[in-house]
C-alpha positions in Angstrom: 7.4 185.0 111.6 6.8 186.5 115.1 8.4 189.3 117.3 10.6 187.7 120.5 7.3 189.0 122.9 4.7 187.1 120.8 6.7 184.3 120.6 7.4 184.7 124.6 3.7 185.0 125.3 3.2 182.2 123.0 5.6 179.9 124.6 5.3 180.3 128.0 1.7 180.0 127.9 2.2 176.4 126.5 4.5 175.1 128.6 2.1 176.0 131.7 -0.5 174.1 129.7 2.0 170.6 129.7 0.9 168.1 132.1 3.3 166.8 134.8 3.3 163.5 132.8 4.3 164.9 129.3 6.8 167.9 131.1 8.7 164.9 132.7 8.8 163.1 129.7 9.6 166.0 127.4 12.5 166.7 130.3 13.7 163.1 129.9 14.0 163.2 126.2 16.4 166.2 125.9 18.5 165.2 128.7 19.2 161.6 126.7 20.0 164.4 123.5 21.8 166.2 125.9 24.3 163.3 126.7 24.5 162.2 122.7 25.7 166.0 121.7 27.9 166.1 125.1 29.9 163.1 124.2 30.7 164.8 120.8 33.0 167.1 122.6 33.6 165.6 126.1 34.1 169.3 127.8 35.6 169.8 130.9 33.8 172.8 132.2 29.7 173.0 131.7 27.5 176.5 132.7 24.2 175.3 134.0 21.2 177.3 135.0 19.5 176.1 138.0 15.6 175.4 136.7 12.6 177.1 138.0 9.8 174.1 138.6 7.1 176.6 138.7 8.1 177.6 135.9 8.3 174.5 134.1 11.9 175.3 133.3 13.3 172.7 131.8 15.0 170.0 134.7 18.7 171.0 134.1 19.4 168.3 137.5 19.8 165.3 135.2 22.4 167.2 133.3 24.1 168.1 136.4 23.7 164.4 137.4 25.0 163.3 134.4 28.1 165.5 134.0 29.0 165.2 138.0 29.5 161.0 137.1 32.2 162.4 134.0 34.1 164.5 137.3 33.1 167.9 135.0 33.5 171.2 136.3 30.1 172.2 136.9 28.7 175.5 137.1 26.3 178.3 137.4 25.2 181.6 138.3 23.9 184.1 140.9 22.0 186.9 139.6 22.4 190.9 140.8 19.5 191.9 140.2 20.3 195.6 141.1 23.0 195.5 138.2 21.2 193.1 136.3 24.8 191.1 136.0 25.3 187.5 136.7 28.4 185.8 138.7 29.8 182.4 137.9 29.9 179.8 141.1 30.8 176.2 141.3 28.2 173.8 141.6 28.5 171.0 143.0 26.8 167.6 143.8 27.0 168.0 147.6 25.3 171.9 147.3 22.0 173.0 148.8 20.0 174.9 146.8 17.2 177.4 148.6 14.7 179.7 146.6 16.3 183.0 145.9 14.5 186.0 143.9 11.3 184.7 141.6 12.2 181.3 143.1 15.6 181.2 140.9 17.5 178.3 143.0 20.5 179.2 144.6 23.0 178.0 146.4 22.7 177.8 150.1 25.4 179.0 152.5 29.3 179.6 151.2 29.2 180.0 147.6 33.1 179.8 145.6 33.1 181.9 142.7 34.3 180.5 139.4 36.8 182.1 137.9 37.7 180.9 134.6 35.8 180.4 131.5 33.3 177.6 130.8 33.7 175.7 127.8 29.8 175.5 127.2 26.8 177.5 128.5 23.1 175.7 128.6 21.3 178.8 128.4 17.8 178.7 129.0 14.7 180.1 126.7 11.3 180.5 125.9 11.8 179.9 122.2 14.1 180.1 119.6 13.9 180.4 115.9 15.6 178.1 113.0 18.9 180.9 112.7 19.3 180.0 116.4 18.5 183.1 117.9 16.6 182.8 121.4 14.0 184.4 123.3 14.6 184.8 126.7 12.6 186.3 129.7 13.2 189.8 128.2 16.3 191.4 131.2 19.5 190.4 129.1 20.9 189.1 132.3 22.5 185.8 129.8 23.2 188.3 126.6 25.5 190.2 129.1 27.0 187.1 130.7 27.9 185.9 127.0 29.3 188.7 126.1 31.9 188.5 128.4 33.0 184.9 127.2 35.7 183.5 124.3 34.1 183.4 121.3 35.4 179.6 121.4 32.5 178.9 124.4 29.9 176.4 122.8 26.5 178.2 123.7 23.8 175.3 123.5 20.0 176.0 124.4 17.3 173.6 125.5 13.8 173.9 124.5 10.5 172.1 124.7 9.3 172.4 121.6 10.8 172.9 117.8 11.8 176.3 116.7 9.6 179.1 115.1 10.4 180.0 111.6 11.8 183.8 112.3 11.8 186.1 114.8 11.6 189.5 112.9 12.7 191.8 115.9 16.3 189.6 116.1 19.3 191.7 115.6 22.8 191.2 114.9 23.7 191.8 118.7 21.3 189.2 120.2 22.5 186.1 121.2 23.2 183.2 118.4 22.7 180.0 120.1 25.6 176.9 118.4 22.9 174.5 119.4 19.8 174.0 120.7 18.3 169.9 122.0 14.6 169.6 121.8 12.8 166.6 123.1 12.9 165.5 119.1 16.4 166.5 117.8 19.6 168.8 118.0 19.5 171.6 115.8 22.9 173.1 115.0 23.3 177.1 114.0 27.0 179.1 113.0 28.0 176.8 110.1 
């Protein structure tokens, strides 16, 4: 059992330690999960983040790659950082991305808001534990975003390694994760 900062701390100091060799490969293995638990449902409109590379993030382009040749509504955000809110926007294969605030990608030039509702949210993390609660970067910008979304909206993390056991500081209010593909498996939380 940790707390969501040890675990943070933890986590983010390994996945500075992965090689470019093992990152890529680690990447490559949960975007082939990624299409397996996608065709189970075949939705029409996906949330993406946009990944840091410094960050070693994991590579969400694949993904977008992958649900662009299926003619699905992609999307993701822009943060307000002074609000600490994000806003939906339509991604799509043609858009330039530039380096926005702590090198979070963003689209470059006219941006079209999305409107509507996605029908699952990739949400990134640090770490998550085997209930399916996540561990995020610690700003809530994502457990605010949710919150305003159907309870219906598949929420489905991606992570480098397996889950931790517990994370003791959870509460009922953080955000529950339906799914979460590591390189090895798909774990499945909610039922």
């Amino acid at each position: 059992m940790s707390t969501k900062e040890e675990a943070r701390q933890k986590y983010l100091s390994l996945r500075k330690e992965l090689s470019q060799e093992t990152y890529k490969e680690l990447c490559d293995q949960i975007a082939e999960r990624f299409q397996d638990y996608y065709k189970q449902f075949e939705f029409n409109s996906v949330h993406l983040y946009l990944s840091i590379a410094e960050n070693n993030e994991i590579d969400t382009q694949p993904l977008f790659e992958f649900l662009w040749d299926r003619k699905v509504t992609t999307i993701s955000s822009v943060s307000d950082f002074r609000v600490k809110m994000m806003h939906s926007v339509y991604i799509y294969r043609e858009t330039r991305l530039r380096p926005g605030p702590y090198n979070i990608p963003l689209p470059a030039g006219e941006v079209i808001p999305f409107e509507g509702y996605p029908e699952m949210v990739i949400v990134p993390l640090i770490a998550f534990d085997k209930k399916g609660y996540r561990v995020g970067y610690g700003q809530g910008f994502y457990d605010r975003f949710v919150a305003t979304l159907p309870k219906e909206t598949i929420l489905c993390g991606l992570s480098l390694f397996d889950p931790v056991d517990e994370l003791s500081d959870s509460q009922l209010h953080d955000l529950q994760l339906d799914a979460c593909i590591t390189p090895s498996q798909i774990y499945t939380f909610k039922g």
